[in-house]
Structures are given as C-alpha cells and as structure tokens.
C-alpha positions in Angstrom: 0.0 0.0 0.0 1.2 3.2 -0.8 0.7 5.6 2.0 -2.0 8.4 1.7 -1.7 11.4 3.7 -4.4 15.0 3.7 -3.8 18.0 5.7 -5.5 20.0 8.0 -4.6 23.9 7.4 -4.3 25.4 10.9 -4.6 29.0 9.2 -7.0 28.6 6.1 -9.2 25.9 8.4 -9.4 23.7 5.3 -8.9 20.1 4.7 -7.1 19.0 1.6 -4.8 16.3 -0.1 -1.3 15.9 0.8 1.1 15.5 -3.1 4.4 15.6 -2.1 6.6 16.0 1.0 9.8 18.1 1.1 12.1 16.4 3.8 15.6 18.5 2.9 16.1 19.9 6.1 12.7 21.1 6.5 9.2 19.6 7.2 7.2 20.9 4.7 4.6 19.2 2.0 3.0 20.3 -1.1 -1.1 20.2 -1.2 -3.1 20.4 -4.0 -3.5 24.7 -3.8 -5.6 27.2 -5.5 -2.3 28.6 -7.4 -1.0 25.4 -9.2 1.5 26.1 -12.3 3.9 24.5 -13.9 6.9 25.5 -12.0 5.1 25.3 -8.7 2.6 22.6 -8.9 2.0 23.1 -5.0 1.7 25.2 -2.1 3.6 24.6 0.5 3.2 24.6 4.6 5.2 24.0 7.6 4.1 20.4 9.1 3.4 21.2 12.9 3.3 25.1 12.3 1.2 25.4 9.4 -0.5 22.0 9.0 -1.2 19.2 10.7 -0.8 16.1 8.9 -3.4 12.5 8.7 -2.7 9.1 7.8 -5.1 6.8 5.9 -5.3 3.5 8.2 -6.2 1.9 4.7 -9.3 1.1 5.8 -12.3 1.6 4.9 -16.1 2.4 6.9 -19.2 0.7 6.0 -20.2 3.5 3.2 -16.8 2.6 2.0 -15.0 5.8 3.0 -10.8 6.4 3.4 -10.3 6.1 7.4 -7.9 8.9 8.1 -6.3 9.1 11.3 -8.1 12.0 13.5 -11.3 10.8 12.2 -14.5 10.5 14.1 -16.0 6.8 13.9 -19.6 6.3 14.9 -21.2 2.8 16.4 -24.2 1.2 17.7 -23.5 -0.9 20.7 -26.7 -3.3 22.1 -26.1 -2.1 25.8 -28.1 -5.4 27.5 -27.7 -5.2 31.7 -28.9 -8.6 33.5 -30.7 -8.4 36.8 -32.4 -5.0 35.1 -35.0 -3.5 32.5 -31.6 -1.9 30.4 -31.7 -3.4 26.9 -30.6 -0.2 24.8 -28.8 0.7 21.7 -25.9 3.1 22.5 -24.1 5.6 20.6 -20.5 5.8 20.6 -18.7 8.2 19.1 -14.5 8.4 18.8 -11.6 9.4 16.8 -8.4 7.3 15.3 -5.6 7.5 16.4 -2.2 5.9 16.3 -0.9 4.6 19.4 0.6 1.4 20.9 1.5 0.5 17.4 -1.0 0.7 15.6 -4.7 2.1 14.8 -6.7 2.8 17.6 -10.3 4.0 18.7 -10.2 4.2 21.9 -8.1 1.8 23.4 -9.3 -1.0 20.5 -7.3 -1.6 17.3 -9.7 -0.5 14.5 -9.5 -3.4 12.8 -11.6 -5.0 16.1 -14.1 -3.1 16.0 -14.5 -2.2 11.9 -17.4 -4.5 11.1 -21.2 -5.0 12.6 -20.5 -8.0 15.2 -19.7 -8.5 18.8 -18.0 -6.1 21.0 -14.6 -8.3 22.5 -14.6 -6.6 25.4 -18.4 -6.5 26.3 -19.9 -9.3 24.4 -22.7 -6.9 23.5 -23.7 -6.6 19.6 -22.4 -3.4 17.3 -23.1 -2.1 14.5 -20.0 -1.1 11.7 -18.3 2.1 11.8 -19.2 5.0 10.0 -16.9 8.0 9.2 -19.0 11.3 10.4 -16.4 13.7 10.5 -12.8 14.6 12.0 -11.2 16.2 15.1 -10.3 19.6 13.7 -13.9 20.0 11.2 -15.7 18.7 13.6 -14.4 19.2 17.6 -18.3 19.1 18.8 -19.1 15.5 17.6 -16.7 14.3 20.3 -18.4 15.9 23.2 -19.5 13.9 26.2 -22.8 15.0 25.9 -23.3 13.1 22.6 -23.9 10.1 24.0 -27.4 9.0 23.1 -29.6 6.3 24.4 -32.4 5.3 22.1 
C-alpha cells in the first residue's frame, strides 16, 4: 500500500490532499492549492506550524469511505444489563488515532471493532463504523454530551 496522507490547514481551516513532501532539512509538503502552475505545482506549509498532517489507516467504513487518522467513527452498541429492565442501543462516538502500534479508537485496534459483530470486550452486539467527521472540522461530535440512548 502506498501511503496516503491530507492535511488539516491550521490558518486557512481547510482540509485538503497531501502530493508531495519536502524532507531536505525542512518539514514541509506540497497540497493540491488554489495557485498550481507548472513551475510550482503546489503550495507549500510547515508540518506542525502550518498543517497538521493524517494518515489513511487503509481502511475503509461501512459506506466505504478512506479512514484517516483523527477521524471520528460512529457505532451502535446493544447495551443489554442482566438483573435490570436496560436493553438499549448506545451511541458511541471516537476518533483514530495511532498509538501502541497501531490504529486505535479508543483503546481498541480499529480493525476489532471495523465490522457489525460482537464487541470483544463487552460481548454486546455493534453495528460497523461509520466516518461522520474529524477532530479539527468537527471538535463538537466528540463531546460527552453526545452520548445518546435510544
């Protein structure tokens, strides 16, 4: 797999594609810009300063959208409590992000908890993930008051 990178522009707050990086001393890459020309066939930001740069996971959601890292996944979980009258379908809501070696929501590798099936930790049904936005487009779909019980 090739690796597949877009950019979050701190300044312009726009997402775009990431073409080329420039790793000569500097930390820079090239997007796909509004002033493309021959002899400069990109713009080009400071990585960190400028930008902040995502990672496809090369995986895909249920619609069969790119997983970036910094996206935010939504799922179904069948919330079933014995002893009680609790038989609910939860909403959970979290971003991707790499850590521990590999691609995490939460503390679960993504690839665990990609398809409709059984929750490892829980045993209680899910539903697939489903891309619904990203950390720096959309901060408010991570908020703990999200959490919905249908």
């Amino acid at each position: 797999m090739i690796p597949k990178f877009r950019a979050w522009l701190k300044h312009e707050q726009e997402m775009h594609d990431v073409l080329a990086f420039d790793t000569r001393g500097h930390s820079f890459l090239g997007i796909e810009g509004t002033h493309v020309t021959v002899d400069a066939w990109c713009d080009y930001f400071e990585v960190g300063t400028q930008v902040e740069v995502m990672q496809s996971t090369g995986l895909k959601d249920k619609n069969g959208v790119e997983i970036f890292e910094g996206d935010i996944l939504h799922r179904k979980v069948h919330v079933i409590l014995l002893g009680t009258d609790l038989n609910k379908w939860v909403d959970e809501y979290a971003h991707v992000e790499w850590k521990y070696g590999g691609w995490h929501v939460g503390e679960d590798l993504l690839e665990f908890v990609l398809e409709e099936g059984i929750d490892r930790h829980t045993g209680c049904s899910q539903t697939a993930l489903e891309v619904i936005g990203n950390i720096y487009e959309n901060p408010d779909l991570l908020d703990s008051d999200l959490v919905e019980v249908d």
